[in-house]
N, C-alpha and C positions, 0 to 999 in steps of 0.2 A: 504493500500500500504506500509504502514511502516516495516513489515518483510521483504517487495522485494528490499528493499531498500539499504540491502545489500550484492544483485547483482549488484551495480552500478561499482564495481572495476571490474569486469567482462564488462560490457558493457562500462568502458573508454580503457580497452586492447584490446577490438576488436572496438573503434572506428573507424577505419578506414575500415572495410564491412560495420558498419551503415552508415554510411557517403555516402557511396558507393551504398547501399540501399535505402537512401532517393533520390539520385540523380536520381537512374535506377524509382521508385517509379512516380518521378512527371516526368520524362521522356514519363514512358507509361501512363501513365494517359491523359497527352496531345495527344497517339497517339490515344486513346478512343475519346476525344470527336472531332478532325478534322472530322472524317467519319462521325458524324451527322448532322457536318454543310456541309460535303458533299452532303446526304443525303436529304440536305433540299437544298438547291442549284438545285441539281439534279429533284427533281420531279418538282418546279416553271418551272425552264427552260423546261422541258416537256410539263408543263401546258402551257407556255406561246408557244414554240414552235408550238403548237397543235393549239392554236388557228391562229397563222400565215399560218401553212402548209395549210388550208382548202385554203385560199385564192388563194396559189400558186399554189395548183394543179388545180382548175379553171383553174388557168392562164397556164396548162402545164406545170411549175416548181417544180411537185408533188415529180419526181425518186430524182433529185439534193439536192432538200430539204429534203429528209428524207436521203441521204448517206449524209449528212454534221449534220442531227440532232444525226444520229446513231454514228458517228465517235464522237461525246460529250459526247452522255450516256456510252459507252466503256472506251475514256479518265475518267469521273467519277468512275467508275468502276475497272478500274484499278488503281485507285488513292486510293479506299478505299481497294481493296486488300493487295495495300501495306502498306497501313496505318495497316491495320491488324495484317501483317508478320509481323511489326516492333515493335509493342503492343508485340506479342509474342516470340519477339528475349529479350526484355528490361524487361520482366518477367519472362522468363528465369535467368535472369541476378538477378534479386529481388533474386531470389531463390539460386541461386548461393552466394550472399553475409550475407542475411537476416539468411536461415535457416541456413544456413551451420555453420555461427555462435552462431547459439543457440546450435550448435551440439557440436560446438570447447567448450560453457562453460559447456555444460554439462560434457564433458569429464574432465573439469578441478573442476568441484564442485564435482563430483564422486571419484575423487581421491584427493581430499581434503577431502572429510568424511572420505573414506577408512584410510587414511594416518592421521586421528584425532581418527578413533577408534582403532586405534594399539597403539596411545600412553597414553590414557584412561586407569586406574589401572583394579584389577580383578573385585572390589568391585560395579565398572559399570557393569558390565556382571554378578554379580549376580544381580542386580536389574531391569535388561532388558533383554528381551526374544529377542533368537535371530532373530526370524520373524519378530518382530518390529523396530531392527537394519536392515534388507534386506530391508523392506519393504520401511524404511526412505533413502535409497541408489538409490535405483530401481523408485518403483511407485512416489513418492514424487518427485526425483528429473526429473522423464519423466514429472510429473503435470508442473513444473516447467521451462522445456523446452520448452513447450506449451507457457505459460508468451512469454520468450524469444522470439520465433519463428512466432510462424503461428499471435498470437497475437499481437506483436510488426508489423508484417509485416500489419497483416490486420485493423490494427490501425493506422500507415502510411497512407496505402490507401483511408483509411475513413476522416483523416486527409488533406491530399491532393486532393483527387478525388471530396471531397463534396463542399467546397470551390470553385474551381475549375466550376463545374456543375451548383451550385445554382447564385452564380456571373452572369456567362454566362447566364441561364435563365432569370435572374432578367433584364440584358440587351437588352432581346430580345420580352419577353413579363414579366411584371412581374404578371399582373394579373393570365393569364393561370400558371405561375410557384405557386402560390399559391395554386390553383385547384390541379394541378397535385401532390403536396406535401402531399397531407391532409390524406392520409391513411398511410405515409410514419412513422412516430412517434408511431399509431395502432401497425402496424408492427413491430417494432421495441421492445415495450412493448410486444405483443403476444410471438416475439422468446424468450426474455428474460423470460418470466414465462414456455415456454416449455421446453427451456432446462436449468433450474433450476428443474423441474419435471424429465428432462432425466440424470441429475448428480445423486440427490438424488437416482435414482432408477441405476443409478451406481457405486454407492456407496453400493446397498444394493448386486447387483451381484459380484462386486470383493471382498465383504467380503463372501459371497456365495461360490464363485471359491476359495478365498484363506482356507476357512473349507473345500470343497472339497480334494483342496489340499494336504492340510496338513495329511487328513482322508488317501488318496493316500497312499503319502508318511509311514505313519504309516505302514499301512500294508503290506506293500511290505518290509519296513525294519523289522517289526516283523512278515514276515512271519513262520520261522519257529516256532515260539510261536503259531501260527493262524492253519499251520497244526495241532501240538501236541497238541491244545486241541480241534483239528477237529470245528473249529468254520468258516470255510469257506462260511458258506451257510450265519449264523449271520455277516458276514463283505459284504458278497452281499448285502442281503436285506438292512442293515446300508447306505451301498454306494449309493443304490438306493432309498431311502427315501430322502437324501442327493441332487443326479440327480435331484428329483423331483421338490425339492425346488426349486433347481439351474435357472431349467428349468422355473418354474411358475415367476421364478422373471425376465428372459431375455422374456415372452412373454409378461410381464407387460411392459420394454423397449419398447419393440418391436409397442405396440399401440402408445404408447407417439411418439414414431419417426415415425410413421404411420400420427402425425397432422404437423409433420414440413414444408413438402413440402405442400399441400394442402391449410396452412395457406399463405404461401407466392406467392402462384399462384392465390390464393382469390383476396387477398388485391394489390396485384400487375393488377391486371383482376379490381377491382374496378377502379384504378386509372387511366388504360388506359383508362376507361370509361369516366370519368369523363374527361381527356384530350380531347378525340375526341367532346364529346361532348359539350362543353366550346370553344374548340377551333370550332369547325363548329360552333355555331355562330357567332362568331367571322369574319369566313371566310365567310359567309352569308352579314356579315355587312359590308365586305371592309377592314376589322382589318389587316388581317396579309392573307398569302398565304398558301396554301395546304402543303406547303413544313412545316411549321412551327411546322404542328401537326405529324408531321411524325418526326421531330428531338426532339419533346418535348418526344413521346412515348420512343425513344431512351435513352432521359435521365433519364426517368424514370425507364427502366429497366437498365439503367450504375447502379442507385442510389440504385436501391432493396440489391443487395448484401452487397454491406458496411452496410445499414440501418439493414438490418438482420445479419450483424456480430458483429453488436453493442452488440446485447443481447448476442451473443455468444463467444464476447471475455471478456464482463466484468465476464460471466460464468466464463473462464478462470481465469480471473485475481483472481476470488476471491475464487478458488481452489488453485490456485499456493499461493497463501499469506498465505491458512490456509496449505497448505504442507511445504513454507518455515518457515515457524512457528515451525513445527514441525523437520526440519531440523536445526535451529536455536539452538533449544530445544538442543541439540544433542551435536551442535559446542560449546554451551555456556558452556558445562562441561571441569572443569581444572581439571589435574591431580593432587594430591596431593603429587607422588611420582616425586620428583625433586632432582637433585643434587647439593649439596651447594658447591663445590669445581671442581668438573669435572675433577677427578682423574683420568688419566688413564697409567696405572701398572702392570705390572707382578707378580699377587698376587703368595705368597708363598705355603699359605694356613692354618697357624696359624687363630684359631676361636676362640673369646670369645662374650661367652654373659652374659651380668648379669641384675640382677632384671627385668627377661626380662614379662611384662603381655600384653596380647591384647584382647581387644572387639571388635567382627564384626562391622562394622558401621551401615549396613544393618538390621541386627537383631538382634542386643543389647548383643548376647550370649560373657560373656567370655571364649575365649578359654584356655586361660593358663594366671596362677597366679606366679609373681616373681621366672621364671626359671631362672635357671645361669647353665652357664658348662663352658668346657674351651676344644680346641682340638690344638694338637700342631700338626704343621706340617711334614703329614705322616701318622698321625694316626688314626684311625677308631673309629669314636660313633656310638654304636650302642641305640637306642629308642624304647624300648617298653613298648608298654600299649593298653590297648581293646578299641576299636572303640568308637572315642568322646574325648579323653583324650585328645587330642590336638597335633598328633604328628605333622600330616600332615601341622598343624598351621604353627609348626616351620620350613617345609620345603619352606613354602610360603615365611614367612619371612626374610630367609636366602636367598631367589632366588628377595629379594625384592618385590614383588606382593603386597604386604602390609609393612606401615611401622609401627613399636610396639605406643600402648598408651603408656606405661612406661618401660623404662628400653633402653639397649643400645646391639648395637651387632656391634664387631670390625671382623676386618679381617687385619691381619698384622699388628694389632695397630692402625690403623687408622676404625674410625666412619664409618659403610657402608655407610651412606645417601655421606657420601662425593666423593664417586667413581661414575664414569660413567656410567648411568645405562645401558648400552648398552656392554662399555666395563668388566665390571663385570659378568654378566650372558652370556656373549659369553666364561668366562675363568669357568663357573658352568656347569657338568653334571647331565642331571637333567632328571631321569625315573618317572612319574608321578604315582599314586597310576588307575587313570584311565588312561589307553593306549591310544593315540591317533593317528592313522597312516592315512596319506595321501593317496586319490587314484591317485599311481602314483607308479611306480616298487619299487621293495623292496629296489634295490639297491640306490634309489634318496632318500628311507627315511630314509635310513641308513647314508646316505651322507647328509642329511638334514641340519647340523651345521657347516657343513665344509665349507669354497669359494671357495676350488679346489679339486672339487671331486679327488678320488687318488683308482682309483682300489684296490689295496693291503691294504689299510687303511682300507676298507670297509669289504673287506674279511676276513683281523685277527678280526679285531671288532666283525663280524659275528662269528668266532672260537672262540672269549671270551666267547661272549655272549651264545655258544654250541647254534647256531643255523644255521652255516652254512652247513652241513648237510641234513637238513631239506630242505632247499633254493635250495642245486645244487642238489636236488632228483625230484627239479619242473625240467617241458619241457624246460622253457627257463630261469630258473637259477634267475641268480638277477633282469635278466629283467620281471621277472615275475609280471604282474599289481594286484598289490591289488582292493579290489571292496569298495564301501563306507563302510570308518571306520576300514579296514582293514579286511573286511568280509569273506575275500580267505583263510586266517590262523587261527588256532584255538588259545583259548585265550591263553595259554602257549605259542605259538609262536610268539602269536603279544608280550606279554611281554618282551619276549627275542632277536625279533625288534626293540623295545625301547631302552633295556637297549645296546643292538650294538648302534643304533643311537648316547646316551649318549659317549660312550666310542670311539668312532670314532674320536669325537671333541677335544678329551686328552684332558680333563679337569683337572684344579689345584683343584677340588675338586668336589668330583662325590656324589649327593645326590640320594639315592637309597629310595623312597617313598614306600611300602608295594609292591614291585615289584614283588616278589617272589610269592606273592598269586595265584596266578592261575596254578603252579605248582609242580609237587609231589615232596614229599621229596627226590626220588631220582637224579630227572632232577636240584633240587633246589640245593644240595650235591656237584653237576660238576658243576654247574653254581656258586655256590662260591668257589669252589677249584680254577676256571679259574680268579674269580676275587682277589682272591690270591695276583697274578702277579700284575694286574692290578692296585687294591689300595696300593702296595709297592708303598713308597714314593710319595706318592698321599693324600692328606687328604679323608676321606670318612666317611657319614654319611649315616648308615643303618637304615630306618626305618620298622617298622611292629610289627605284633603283634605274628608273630611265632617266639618264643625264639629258636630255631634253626638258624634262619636267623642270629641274633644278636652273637650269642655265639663265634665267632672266634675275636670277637671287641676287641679290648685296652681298651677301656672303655665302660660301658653301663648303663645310665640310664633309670629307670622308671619311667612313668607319669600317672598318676590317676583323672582326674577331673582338667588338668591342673596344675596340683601341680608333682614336684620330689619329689618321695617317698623312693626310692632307687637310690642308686650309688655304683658301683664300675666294677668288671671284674667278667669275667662266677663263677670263685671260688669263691671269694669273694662273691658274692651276693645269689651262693649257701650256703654257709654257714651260711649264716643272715635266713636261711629259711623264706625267708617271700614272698611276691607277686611274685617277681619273679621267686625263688624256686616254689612255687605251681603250677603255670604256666609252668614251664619246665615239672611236674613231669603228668601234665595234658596231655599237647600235646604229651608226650611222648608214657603215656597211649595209647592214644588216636590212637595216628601212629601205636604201636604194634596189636590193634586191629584190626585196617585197614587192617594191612597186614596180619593177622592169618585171 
């Protein structure tokens, strides 16, 4: 119980439906057991009745007496009907209070994860898959509602209603309430080992369904990969091997829950037996009246269901403990990236960094060794080096994602750790090296970093980025819905979605991450002409590894295995022929052959 434990802040904000809960709880519980002592009431008087009427009809008073005995069995009658309606008005009410509050925290633990994994650094999400972050969201925290709800509630019950029952038995006979008890503990042990047999084996179908899944999902996003190498027939039969499984392990369920009920109408059928039994001799010997054994079978089946949700909530419970465990797992990660001053500024866009090196935390790789640069405000760095060098490192860094093992990076003079992180990367343009577009119009992704979308922002953004053109030649323009990941645009256009989205937010400094890649030298030519304009008095950092992108920079260094190997400007570094030169004289090659 010790992980549920810290649910309890949760269940003192909604004390007031538990409360409300216990009260509706031994409300209907009381309205259960009056109709048995109706019940038992009701058949004596019959009995004894019956033996009077013979007398009276002799005597002629047979019609009077039976319209005075029928007008009691009726009032009984009608007494337990309502007693009925009223069980089911005040359970109602259970349900009203009980679950609904387990509904109220699941909503509030569900956006407590969500709202703890947005402030968690990158270096979490490289080391967790995102299925095991949903999975700890979703299923774990539904396990966990279960605790709260049906269990809390049906634990109440059992709490309340047993007490209650056994009491009252123990007063009325206690020998027969002994009899009558003795399968009841069987039962309770039997549910408990079945559905411990019915978790485990659903446990073994939701990891089943969720390879399914996943299998799904693959396929249909790498469809076109699935046509083009005509592998359609191998992703069926896959699928269906898959089914198969799926299938063999829900028909394994399916026997297990085949013995639940069977088990409980056994052992419940045993103890009726035993009551009736037990109690006629009893009534043989003078003990007690017909009524007795007619209220006792009553309580026996009040008692079945709590006794069988014993084994079925501590099932619960001890799911929900090992889900909050794993939701715990989750919460108990702190970020590393915090701010020591909580600076917040209208940066300029002056950038220094010096001795700047970092090692992944995750995989021990250094990415870059004692970098330094310096960029003054307005002006353009451009970064190049071949895939590994470490640029992308430094655009991470820069956008804070990660903070350096050694070495320091200012902005305006002052320490980045010391700014707001929030308010810092809301004044960074930031086009990622991977595109990531929302499914949701082009125009909302383009508008993505703004708090007041602005039509006209979104459109010249669009004209920067040369890809409004593209946008108003769709049917319906910027409303146009992207599909998952941006699937509707080809990749030069989602790039150039991106890099509108960056530029929309007028950033004090627009970091351009290998953006350009996915488009021709030509489209790439007007798309930095446009950004021209744009990094005027803007600080801007270009990265990538086509010296072409870089060549129009103020400054531009190169990076090799994490290390600057060169610095300077296009001429300048032309001149030194060295990596960079080579590199120029490569891609250049390289483009003229393209195009001949």
């Amino acid at each position: 119980m010790k992980p549920l434990w810290r649910l309890n802040k949760y269940l003192y904000k909604y004390k007031g439906l538990i409360l409300l809960g216990i009260v509706f709880t031994v409300i209907s519980n009381i309205f259960v057991i009056i109709p048995a002592q109706l019940v038992r009431l009701a058949i004596d008087y019959v009995v004894e009745s019956f033996s009077i009427y013979r007398p009276l009809e002799q005597g002629g008073m047979g019609d009077q007496a039976q319209d005075i005995f029928l007008k009691f069995v009726v009032v009984f009658g009608v007494l337990i009907l309502v007693m009925a309606l009223l069980r089911g008005v005040f359970l109602f009410f259970i349900r009203q209070t009980l679950i609904i509050m387990s509904r109220k925290v699941e909503y509030d633990i569900k956006n407590e994860i969500f709202d703890h994994y947005q402030k968690l650094p990158l270096s979490f999400y490289r080391k967790n898959s995102t299925g095991d972050l949903m999975a700890r969201i979703t299923e774990d925290v539904s396990r966990v509602r279960m605790y709260l709800g049906p269990a809390i509630m049906y634990g109440l019950n059992l709490l309340i209603l047993f007490p209650l029952v056994i009491t009252y038995m123990i007063t009325v006979n206690p020998v027969l309430t002994l009899y009558a008890l003795l399968p009841l503990p069987v039962l309770s042990l039997s549910i408990y080992y079945v559905n411990n047999m019915i978790n485990e084996r659903s446990e073994k179908i939701q990891r089943s369904l969720s390879g399914l899944s996943t299998f799904v999902q693959e396929a249909f996003s790498g469809i076109r990969v699935l046509k083009a190498f005509v592998r359609e027939s191998d992703s069926a039969n896959d699928f269906a091997t898959a089914s198969e499984d799926y299938k063999l392990k829900s028909i394994r369920l399916t026997r297990v829950n085949a013995l639940f009920f069977p088990i409980i109408m056994a052992l419940v059928g045993v103890s009726t037996i035993i009551t009736v039994y037990v109690g006629g001799l009893q009534v043989i010997s003078g003990e007690i009246g017909y009524g007795v054994i007619a209220e006792f079978i009553l309580y026996v089946n009040m008692l079945t269901w709590p006794v069988t949700s014993l084994g079925w909530v501590t099932s619960i419970v001890q799911r929900a403990a090992a889900s909050q465990t794993r939701i715990n797992e989750f919460l108990d990660e702190k970020s590393e990236i915090i701010s020591t001053n909580n600076i917040k500024a209208t940066i300029h866009g002056t950038v220094e960094v010096e001795n700047l090196s970092f090692i992944y935390p995750d995989s021990g790789i250094q990415a870059l060794k004692d970098v330094s640069f310096q960029i003054k405000e307005g002006q353009t760095l451009g970064i190049i080096g071949t895939t590994g060098s470490g640029k992308s490192t430094i655009a991470n860094l820069l956008m804070r994602m990660y903070d350096p093992s050694t070495g320091v990076i200012k902005v305006d003079g002052n320490p980045i750790d010391q700014y707001d992180i929030s308010d810092l990367r809301r004044q960074i343009g930031y086009v990622p090296q991977d595109v990531f577009l929302f499914s949701d119009s082009i125009g909302n992704n383009i508008a993505f970093g703004i708090e007041e979308s602005d039509p006209k922002i979104i459109e010249q953004a669009a004209k920067d980025a040369d890809v409004y053109q593209n946008i108003v030649e769709f049917p319906k323009g910027f409303e146009t819905m992207l599909g998952e990941r941006g699937i509707t645009l080809s990749g030069g256009q989602k790039q150039r979605v991106s890099i509108a989205r960056a530029i929309a937010k007028e950033p004090k400094i627009l970091i351009l991450d290998d953006c350009l890649s996915a488009v021709d030298t030509k489209t790439e030519n007007v798309i930095l002409t446009a950004l021209k304009n744009i990094m005027k008095d803007r600080t801007s950092i270009i990265i990538s590894h086509r010296v072409s992108s870089a060549k129009l920079a103020d400054q531009i260094i190169v990076l090799d295995d994490g290390k600057v190997i060169e610095r300077g400007n296009h001429a300048s570094l032309m001149k030194q022929k060295g990596v960079y030169a080579e590199l120029y004289e490569k891609q250049t090659q390289a483009g003229e052959s393209i195009d001949n």
